[in-house]
FIDORO-842199 format. One record per residue (C-alpha): residue in one letter; x, z, y. Coordinates in steps of 0.02 Angstrom, whole numbers, plus 50000, padded with zeros to 5 digits. Layout:
BEGIN
AXZY ...
//
This chain:
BEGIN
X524325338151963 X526005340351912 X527565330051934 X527595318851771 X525795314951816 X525965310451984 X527415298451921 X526215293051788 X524765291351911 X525865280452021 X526725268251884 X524905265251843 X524555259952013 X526065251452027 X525525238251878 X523965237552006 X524885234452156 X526045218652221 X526165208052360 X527715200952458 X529205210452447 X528025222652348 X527635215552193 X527275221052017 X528355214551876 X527955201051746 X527465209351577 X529195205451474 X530135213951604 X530955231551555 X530035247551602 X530555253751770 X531545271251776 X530155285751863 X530255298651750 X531505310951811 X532425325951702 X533405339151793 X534245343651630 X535005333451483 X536065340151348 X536895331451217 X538385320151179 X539335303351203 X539145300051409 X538195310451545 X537615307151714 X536735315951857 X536115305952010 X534425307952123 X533785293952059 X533395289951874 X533735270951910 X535655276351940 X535735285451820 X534855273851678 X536275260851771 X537655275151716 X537015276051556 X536795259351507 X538815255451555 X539315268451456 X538165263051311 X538825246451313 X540785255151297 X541245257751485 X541995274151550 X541545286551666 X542265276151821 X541475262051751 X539755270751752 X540155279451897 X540285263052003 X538615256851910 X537655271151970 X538305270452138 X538005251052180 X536145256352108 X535945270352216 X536095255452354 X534575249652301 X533595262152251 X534265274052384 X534765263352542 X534555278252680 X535745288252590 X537065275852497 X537735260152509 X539015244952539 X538885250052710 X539575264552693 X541015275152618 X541445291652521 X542705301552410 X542815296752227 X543745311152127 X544385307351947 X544925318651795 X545915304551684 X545875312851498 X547415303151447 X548575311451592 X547615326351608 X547845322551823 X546445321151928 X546675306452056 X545735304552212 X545095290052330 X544785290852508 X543635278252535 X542875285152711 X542535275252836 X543795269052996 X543445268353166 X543785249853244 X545245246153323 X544525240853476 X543525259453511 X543945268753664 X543865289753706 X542325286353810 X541555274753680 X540255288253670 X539965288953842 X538665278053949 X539455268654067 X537905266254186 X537885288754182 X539445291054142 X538395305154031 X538915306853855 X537645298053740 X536105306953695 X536605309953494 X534895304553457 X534165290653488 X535855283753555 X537155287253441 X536315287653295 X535305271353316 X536915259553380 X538325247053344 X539415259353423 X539275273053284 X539615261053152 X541225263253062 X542365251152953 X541385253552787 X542325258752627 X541065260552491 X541485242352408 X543235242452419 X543155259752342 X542235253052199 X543505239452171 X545155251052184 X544165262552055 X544055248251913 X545495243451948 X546585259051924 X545545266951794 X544045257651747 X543785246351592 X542725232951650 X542365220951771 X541465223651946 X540425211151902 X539875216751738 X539625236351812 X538375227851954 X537145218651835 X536105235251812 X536035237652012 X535755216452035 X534075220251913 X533555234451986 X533525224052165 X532905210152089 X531405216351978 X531145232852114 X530905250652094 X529295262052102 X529155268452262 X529205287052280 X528445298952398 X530255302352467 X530515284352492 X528885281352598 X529285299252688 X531145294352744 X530525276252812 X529135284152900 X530375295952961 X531415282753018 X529885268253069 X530295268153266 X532135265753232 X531895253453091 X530705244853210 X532125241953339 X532965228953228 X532015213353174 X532985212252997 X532505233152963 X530905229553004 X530775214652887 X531485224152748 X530695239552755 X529095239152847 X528255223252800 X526635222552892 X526985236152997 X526955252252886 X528225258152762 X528015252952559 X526495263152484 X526865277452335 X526735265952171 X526995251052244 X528555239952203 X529895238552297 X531065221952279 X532885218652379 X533165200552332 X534245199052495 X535345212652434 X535325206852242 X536015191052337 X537435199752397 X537815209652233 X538005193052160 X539115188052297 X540325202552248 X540295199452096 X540785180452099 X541925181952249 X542565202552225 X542525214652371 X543695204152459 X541925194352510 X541255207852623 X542995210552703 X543335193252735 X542415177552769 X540785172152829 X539875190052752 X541495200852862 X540865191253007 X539015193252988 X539595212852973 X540605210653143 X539265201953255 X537855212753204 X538915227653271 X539455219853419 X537465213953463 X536285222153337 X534925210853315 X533805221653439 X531775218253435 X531125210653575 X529865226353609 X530755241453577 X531465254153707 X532805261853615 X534445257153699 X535395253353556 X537335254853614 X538385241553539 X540005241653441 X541785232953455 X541925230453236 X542965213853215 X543255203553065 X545095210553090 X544545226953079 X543655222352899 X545065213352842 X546265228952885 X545115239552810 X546185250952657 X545635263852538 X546805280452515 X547395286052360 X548215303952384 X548185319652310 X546855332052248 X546785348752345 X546775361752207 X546625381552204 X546375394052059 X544845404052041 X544365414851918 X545575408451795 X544865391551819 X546095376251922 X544735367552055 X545085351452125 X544315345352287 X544525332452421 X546065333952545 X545845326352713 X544995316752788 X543665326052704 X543695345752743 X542655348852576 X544205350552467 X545085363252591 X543695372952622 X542845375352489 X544565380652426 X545115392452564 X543285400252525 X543825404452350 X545295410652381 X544555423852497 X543325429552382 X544475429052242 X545125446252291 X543405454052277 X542465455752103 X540845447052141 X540235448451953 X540315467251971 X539245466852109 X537435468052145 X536805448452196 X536475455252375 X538255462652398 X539025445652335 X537715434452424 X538455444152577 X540315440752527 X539955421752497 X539055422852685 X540685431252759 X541915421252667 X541135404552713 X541055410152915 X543025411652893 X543495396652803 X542315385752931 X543215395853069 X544885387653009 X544115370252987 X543375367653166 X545265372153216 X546405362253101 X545485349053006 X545495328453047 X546125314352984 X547915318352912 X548605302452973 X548195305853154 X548295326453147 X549605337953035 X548315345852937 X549155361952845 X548325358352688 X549375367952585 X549275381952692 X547305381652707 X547305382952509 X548845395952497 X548095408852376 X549165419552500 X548365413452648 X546595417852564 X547185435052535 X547465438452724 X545975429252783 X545105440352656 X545645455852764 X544345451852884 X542905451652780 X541955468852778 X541215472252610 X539955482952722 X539605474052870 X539025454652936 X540565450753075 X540035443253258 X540105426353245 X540795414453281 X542405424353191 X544055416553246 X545105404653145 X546765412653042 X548685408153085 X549525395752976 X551035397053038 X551315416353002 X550355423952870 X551155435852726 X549455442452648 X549655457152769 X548135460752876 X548455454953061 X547515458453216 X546005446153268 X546275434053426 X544705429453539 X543715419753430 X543015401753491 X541555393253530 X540345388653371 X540795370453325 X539225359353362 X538675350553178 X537805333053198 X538265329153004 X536595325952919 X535895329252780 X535865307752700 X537185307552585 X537075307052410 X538135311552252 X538315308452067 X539465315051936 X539845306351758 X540765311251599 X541135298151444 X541565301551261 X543405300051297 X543405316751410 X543565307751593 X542435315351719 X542065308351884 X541115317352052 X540955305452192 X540005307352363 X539525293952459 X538495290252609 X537765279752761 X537875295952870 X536105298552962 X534325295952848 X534425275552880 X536245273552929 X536215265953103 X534725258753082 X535225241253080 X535205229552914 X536295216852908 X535415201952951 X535055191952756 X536145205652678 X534915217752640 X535945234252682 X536035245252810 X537565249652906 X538065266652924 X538355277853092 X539985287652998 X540565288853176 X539525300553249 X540705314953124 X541925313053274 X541715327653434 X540505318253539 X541735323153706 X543555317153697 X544835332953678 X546485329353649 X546765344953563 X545175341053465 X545915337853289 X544435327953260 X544445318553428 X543865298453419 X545375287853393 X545535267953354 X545855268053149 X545575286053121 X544365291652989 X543055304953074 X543065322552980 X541865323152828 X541175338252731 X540955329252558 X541605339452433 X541565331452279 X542375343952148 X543115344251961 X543435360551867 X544695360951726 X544675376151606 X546345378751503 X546835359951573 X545165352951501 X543695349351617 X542285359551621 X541315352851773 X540875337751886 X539915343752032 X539555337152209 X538035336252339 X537335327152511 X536985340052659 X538235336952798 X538995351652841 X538025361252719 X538865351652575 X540145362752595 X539475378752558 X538225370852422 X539655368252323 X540245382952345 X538675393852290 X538495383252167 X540165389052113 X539705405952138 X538195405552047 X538895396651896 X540515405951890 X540125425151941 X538375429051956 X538165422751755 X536885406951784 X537165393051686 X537315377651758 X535285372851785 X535205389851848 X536595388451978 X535885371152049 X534185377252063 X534305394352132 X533915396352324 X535345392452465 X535935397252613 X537335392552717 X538275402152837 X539475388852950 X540365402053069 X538545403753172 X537835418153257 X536405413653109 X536205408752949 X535145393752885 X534315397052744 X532885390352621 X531335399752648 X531615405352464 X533105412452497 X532595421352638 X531125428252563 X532035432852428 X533895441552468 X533395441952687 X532715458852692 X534375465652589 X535815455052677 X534885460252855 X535345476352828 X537225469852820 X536915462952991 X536505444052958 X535125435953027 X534255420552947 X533505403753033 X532425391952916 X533375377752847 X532535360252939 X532755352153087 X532485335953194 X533385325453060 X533035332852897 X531305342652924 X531225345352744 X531635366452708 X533055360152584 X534915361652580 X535915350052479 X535635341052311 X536625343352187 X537085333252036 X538305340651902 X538905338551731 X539595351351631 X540635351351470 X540715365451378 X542095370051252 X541425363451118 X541275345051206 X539285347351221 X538775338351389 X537495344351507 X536845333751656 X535975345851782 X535045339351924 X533925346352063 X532245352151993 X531605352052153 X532515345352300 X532385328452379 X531025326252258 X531875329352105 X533635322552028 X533985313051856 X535075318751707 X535375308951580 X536715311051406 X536885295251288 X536445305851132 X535415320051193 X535615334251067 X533485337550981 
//
């Protein structure tokens, strides 16, 4: 059966279906969104999400006159509903802007804060005086739970460059909660993935496994409690989930998660105040940006290390013609060039406010250049390979020190990303994310979303030459990497994906592929991945291995399948893109594949 027909197969038993929380529709209602494209070209707006809910959300904003931001916000709030493990108001990301008028591209830190009131040892039990298993302990607790950003991100967006309203931009995600979704096979998958952990809080359980089991493919799937609180932002503004009685329902759910009386997780608790809500402030700062190819890319600077080193990657490989090579000789130099960049990232990059970051240094075209000294066009290095010197570095090659210890990586893979372009030429990419598949865990009592568990991105042991060591009000290292390309100071692509620490170097072979290896977009987002983060092996999709691992073996690298414990799925990333090409056609380009499938959509799609 293919994939429209399985969709078909399961709207028709969702018009058979309904009970509780799971109910079908009444006849005048619209037509759900299930049909998903990975590829829309035409004109007037375009939009590429994982879901075709957000992106019918996107589309309908920018029908009705709204801009990219506008859309962009739209798409996101529906994501909430339609994709609560991955998204949310619980959460927090990095919005990235290309404003047509200026020509500038802005950028929004919107990542979440650790409280105030956190400790060094906050991740260690104080009956062991063990650090906290990661999982089931850290990942399943108040105590990983960090100051969310997502909302006020939202608001800061309208209100520097947006054109309407919050509450106008969530009525398409209010309907969606309110009249449900179809429920997918990745839907029922990622509960059941996550059923003893929802089961250790009575409001998860309520929401998500009524009677026991998660929501049946076809069925529908209705969030009234969280259409409740869309309507509350959008009476009261974002300053009602920072403040007041919601801000406090937020606190005292971290501080004693609303445990069930029969599970055996232990559920470690969190020290989130109403003080710490009300504190809570987004960033606006600068785009990182590096040239490649003839081509300006703009990423995210710190607290994210996406923008820096995706960058620093780029630069390295721009002193090597990759389009004159064979694909397994530039496979290997994306492999090599990725190792080195992630070498420099375990040993400079945190949260600027609390650690001098040498961003400019990391994306020094100069810098690059030397770091590109130590890649062997030949042969795979022993890895880990050791980070470069900021502080002396002339483009000369300079001898190696003893390289580190591999960096653990606990970032997973439930994150999502969408990317938007309107008629007026303004292009957004913005990543955003609960951290683990299900946050935390924990639903906010009535609220109807989850909370996130951003805070397990800090080192798990206290080092106080750790530049991403836990600290009260510091922002925990993120690899989101949402990126704009400009082409003769016009954009020619949006482009972002979920993945953890993988985002990074999705982006970047997605980059690759697009820009040297001659794929067009679809191509680029579709072809197999692997991703090499400064480890003895590389993770790969089984396609890629079966297809380049024989080859780049004989280079010296040596390939582990992509899926673990948290995402058991053989899939890296999920990418959503728009590109615009120089004629101002738009094309949307979503996965084909991944994470069942993503959702492109253009306003007037070219016949």
């Amino acid at each position: 059966m293919t994939r429209r027909s399985v969709r078909a197969a399961a709207w028709a038993a969702a018009l058979a279906l309904g009970c509780g929380a799971l109910a079908s529709a009444p006849a005048s209602a619209e037509p759900r969104q299930t049909d998903k494209q990975a590829t829309a070209t035409g004109s007037g707006g375009a939009v590429a999400t994982v879901d075709p809910e957000a992106s019918a959300a996107a589309l309908s904003v920018l029908r009705k006159g709204g801009n990219a931001v506008d859309a962009a916000v739209a798409a996101a709030a529906a994501l909430g509903v339609s994709e609560p493990y991955s998204a949310g108001i619980g959460g927090g990301g990095y919005f990235l802007y290309y404003d047509a008028k200026s020509g500038k591209v802005s950028t929004l830190d919107g990542r979440e804060t650790a409280p105030a009131g956190i400790t060094h040892d906050a991740f260690i039990d104080p009956e062991t005086h063990e650090p906290y298993r990661f999982t089931p302990e850290l990942v399943t607790s108040g105590v990983s739970v960090g100051v969310p950003g997502t909302a006020a991100t939202w608001q800061q967006a309208l209100e520097n460059w947006g054109t309407m309203p919050l509450r106008q931009v969530l009525q398409p995600a209010i309907k969606t909660a309110t009249r449900g979704f179809v429920v997918d096979e990745t839907f029922r998958e990622q509960t059941l993935d996550n059923k003893e952990r929802f089961e250790a809080f009575d409001s998860t359980r309520d929401l998500f496994l009524p009677d026991g089991d998660a929501p049946q493919v076809g069925s529908i799937f209705t969030n009234h409690e969280l259409a409740d609180t869309y309507r509350l932002l959008a009476k009261e503004g974002v300053s009602a989930l920072y403040e007041g009685e919601l801000a406090e329902e937020i606190a005292s759910t971290v501080q004693a998660p609303p445990v069930s009386a029969d599970t055996e997780l232990p559920v470690p608790v969190g020290s989130m105040t109403v003080e710490d809500l009300a504190n809570y402030e987004v960033l606006e700062q600068d785009p990182t940006e590096v040239s490649y190819r003839g081509l300006d890319v703009f990423g995210m600077a710190p607290s994210s290390s996406g923008g820096t080193t995706v960058g620093e990657s780029l630069n390295i490989l721009n002193t090597f013609e990759l389009s004159s090579m064979d694909e397994s000789d530039a496979l290997h130099h994306y492999l090599e060039a990725s190792a080195l960049a992630y070498a420099d990232r375990g040993k400079y990059l945190g949260d600027a406010a609390f650690v001098d970051v040498p961003t400019a240094e990391l994306t020094d075209a100069l810098f690059g250049a030397e770091r590109a000294c130590e890649l062997d066009p030949e042969q795979a290095a022993v890895k880990p390979v050791a980070p470069g010197d900021v502080s002396d570095y002339d483009g000369e090659c300079p001898t190696s020190p003893v390289a580190p210890a591999a960096e653990e990586d606990t970032e997973n893979i439930s994150t999502t990303h969408l990317s938007v372009a309107d008629r007026w030429g303004n292009v957004v990419s913005y990543t955003l994310t609960i951290e683990q598949t299900g946050g935390s865990g924990i639903v906010v009592p009535g609220r109807g979303f989850l909370l996130n568990n951003e805070l397990t991105d800090f080192s798990t042991i206290y080092d106080p030459a750790d530049p991403n060591r836990i600290e009260p009000g510091k922002r925990p290292r993120s690899s989101m990497s949402p990126t704009i390309v400009l082409r003769d100071g016009a954009p020619m692509l949006a482009v972002g994906s979920p993945g953890g620490s993988t985002i990074i170097t999705t982006v970047l072979q997605t980059l690759i592929n697009r820009v040297d290896l001659g794929m067009d977009i679809s191509e680029a987002i579709a072809a197999p991945r692997a991703s090499q983060r400064n480890t003895s092996k590389v993770t790969a999709e089984p396609e890629f291995i079966d297809a380049h691992a024989q080859q780049l073996e004989s280079y010296g690298h040596q390939f582990v399948p992509a899926g673990d414990s948290f995402t058991p799925q053989a899939e890296i990333g999920a990418v959503a893109a728009v590109e615009i090409a120089e004629d101002g056609t738009l094309t949307a380009a979503a996965e084909p594949r991944r994470r069942g499938g993503g959702s492109a959509m253009v306003l007037s799609p070219t016949r």
